[in-house]
C-alpha positions as CSV (number, residue, x, y, z in Angstrom):
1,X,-79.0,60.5,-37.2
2,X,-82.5,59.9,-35.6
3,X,-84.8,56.9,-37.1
4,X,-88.3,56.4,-36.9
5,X,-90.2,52.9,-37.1
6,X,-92.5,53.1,-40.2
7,X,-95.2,51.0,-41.0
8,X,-95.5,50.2,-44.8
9,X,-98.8,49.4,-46.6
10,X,-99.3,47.4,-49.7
11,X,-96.6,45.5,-52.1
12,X,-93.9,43.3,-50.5
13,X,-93.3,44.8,-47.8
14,X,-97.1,44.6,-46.9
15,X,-97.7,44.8,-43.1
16,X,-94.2,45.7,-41.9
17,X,-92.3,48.2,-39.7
18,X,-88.6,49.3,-40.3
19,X,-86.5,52.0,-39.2
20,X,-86.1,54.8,-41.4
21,X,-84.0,58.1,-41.2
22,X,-85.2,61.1,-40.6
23,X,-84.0,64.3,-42.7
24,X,-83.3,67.9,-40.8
25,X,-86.7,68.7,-40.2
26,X,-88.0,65.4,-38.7
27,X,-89.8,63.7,-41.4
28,X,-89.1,60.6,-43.6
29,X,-88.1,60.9,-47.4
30,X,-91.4,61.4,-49.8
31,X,-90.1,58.7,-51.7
32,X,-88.5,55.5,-50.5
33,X,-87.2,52.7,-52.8
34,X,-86.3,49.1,-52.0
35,X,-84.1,46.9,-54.7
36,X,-84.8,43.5,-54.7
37,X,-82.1,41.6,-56.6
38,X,-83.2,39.1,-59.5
39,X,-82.6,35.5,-59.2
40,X,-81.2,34.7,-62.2
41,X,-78.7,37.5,-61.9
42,X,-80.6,40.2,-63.9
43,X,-81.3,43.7,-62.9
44,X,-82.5,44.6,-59.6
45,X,-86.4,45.2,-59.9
46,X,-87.3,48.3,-57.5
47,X,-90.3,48.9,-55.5
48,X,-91.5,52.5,-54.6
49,X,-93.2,53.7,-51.5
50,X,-95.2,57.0,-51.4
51,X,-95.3,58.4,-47.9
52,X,-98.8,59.3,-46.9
53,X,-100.5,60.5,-43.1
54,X,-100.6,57.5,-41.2
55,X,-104.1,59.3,-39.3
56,X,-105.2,61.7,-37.9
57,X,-106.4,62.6,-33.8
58,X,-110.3,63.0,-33.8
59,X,-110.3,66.1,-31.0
60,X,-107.7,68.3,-32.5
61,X,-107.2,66.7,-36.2
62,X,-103.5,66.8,-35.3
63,X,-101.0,64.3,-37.6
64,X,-100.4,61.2,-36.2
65,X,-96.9,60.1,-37.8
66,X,-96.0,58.9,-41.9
67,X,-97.3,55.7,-43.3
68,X,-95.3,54.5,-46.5
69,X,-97.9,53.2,-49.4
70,X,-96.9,51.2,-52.4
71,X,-97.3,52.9,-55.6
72,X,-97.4,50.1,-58.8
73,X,-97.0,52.5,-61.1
74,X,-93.2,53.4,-59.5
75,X,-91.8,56.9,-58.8
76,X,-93.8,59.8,-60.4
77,X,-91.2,62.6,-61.9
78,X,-90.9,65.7,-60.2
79,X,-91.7,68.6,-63.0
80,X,-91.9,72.3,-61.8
81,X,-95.0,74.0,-62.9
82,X,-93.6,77.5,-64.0
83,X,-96.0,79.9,-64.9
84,X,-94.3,81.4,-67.6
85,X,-93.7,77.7,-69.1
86,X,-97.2,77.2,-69.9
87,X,-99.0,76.2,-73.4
88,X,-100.3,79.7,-74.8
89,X,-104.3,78.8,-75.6
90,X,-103.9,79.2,-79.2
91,X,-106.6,81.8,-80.8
């Protein structure tokens, strides 16, 4: 499986670089989560990273690479918007 070093923004891990696999068409997860254990033998608290465009080239506006940023607020749920699911305007 290939890696790529990624550089994550904000929260703990604020200013670091670490390997992270890439899936079948080359890119990092969306999403990657980090446990950190509790001290006092609680449960683990986790910390979500968003990935985000790490830049992009001035000439051709071309991607540079992923960026992972810390999002407080954790992992937003994934809901499909389906059209025929939505609220009828009532009249």
């Amino acid at each position: 499986m290939k890696s790529e070093n990624t550089p994550f923004r904000g929260g703990p891990l604020d200013g670091r670089e670490l390997p992270v696999l890439l899936g079948p068409t080359g890119h990092p997860p969306k999403w990657y989560e980090v446990p950190v254990p509790d001290a006092g033998g609680g449960p683990a608290t986790v910390y979500a990273y968003r990935r985000a465009p790490a830049g992009y080239s001035k000439r051709l506006g071309i991607q540079r690479g992923w960026v992972y940023e810390f999002a407080p607020g954790g992992r937003e749920r994934f809901t499909p918007k389906w059209p025929w699911t939505r609220r009828r305007s009532e009249s």
